[in-house]
N, C-alpha and C positions, 0 to 999 in steps of 0.2 A: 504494500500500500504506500502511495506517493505519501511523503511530509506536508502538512499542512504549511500555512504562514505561520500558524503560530508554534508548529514543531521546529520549524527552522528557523525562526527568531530564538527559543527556547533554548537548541541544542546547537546554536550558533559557533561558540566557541569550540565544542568539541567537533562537526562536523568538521571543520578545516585541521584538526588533528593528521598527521601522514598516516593513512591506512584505514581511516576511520572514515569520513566523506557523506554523503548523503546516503548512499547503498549503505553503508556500513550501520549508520542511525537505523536506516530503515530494517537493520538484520536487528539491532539490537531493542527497537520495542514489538518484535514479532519474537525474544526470545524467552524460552523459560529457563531457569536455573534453579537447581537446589543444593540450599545453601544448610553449610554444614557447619555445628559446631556448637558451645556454651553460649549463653547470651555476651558474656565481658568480652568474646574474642569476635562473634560478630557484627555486633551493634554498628562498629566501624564499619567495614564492610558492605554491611546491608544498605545505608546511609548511603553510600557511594553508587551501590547498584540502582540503589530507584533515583539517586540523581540523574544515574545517566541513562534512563531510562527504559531501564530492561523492563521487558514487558509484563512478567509474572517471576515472582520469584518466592519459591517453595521453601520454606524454613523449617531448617529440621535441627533439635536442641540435641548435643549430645547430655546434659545436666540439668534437668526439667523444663518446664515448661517456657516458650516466651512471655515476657510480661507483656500484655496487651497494652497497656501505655505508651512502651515501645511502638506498634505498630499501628497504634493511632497516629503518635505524631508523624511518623514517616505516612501515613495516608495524605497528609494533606499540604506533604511536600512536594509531591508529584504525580498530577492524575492521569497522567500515560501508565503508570508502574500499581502490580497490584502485589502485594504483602499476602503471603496464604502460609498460618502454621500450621501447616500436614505434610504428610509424606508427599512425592509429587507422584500424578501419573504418567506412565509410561507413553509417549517418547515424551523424554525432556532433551537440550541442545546441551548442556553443560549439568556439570557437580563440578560446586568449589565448597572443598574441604577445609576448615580452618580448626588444625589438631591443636591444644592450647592444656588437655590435659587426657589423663586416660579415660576420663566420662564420653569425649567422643568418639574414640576409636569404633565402640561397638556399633552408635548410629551410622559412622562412615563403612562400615564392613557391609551393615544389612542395605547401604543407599548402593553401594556399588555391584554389591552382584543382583541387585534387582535393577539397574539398569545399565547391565555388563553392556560394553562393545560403547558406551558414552564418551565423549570428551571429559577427561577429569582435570581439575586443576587441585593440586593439595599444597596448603602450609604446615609444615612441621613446625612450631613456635621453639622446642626445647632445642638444647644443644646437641650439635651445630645446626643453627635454623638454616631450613631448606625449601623451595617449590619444587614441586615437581609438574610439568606438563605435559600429558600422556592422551593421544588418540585413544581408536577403535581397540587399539594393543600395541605394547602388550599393557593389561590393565592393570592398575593399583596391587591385585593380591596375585600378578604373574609376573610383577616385573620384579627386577636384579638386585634393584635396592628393597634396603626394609622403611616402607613409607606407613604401617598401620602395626608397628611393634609397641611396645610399653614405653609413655613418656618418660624423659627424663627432667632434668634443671630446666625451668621456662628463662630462654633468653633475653637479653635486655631490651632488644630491639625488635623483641615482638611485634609492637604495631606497626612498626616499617614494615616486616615482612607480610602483616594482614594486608597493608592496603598494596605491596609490590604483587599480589598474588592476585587480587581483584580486580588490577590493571591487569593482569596477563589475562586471566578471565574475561574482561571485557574486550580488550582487545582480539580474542579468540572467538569472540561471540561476533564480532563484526567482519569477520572475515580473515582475520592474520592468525591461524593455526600452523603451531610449526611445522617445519618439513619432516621432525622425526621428534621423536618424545626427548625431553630433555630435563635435568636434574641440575638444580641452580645450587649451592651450599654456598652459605655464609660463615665466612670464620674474618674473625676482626673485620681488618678494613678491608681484606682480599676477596673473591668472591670463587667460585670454579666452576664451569658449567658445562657437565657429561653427559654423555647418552644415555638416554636407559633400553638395554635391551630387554630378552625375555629372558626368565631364569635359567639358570644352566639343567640341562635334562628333559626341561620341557619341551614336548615335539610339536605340541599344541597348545597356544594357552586358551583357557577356562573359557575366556571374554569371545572367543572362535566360535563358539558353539554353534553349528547352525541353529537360526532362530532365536537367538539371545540378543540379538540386537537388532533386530526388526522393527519396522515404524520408520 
């Protein structure tokens, strides 16, 4: 659907973004995402997504419930963008995981293989904070690194890495997915950024399945 005058007066500044543009706005309020994680580690996050105008975006708490006060006031931040705390249903465009303690791991395990073969984006918040960006595969519980093991020390610069993650997200949602899954680590001021293949031994990963990622 074309942008209004008032969607491109609206999303002015980020549509001249490089990579972003008119198509791109227009991928991102046709998109869904579910968003993963305790409230303290997404509220950022979330904020940024109905800024920028994603189209529905499914929140899923690994540490109970979201406070609804929370998803008032972002109601009437952005009425292109719709707030829904539920599981999401199957297809969704994106999961962005924001790991922050071990309360979310089990929601992100049960969000990914119910929607195996997705685009994922994940933050590991403890040490060494990391994103990971992974296509169709290999997925989250087939790839080489361990992205959904036992937290450790929450690093300092957690919120850096919440909202570097939800710019990859977004950017991913508009069209700039990378050419091949890739593993960002943060250590001090340095950064490193690897491949991720598929596990060693695996001939197939999981996320393959025919039928598993259908829609």
């Amino acid at each position: 659907m074309a942008l209004s005058d008032r969607q491109i007066e609206r999303y002015s500044r980020q549509i001249i973004v490089p990579g972003i543009g008119g198509i791109g706005q227009e991928r991102l309020l046709a998109a869904k995402v579910g968003l993963i994680g305790e409230l303290v580690d997404v509220e950022a996050p979330l904020a940024y997504l109905v800024g920028a105008g994603i189209g529905t975006v499914f929140v899923m708490s690994g540490g109970g419930a979201i406070d609804s006060r929370v998803i008032d006031d972002l109601s009437g931040l952005n009425p292109d963008s719709r707030v829904i705390t539920s599981a999401p249903p199957d297809p969704i465009d994106l999961l962005l995981a924001i790991i922050g303690s071990d309360a979310s791991f089990e929601t992100a395990r049960r969000a990914i293989d119910s929607h195996a073969g997705r685009t994922a984006t994940i933050a590991r918040l403890d040490l060494p904070p990391r994103i990971a960006s992974l296509g169709a595969s290999p997925c989250p519980l087939c790839a080489d690194v361990e992205l959904l093991g036992g937290f450790g020390q929450k690093a300092e610069q957690a919120e850096f890495v919440e909202m570097l993650a939800t710019a990859s997200a977004i950017a991913i949602l508009a069209g700039n997915e990378p050419a091949a899954p890739r593993l960002i680590v943060f250590e001090g001021y340095d950064s490193r950024n690897l491949a991720i293949a598929r596990r060693a031994g695996t001939d197939r990963c999981c996320c393959e399945t025919p039928g598993r990622a259908d829609g």
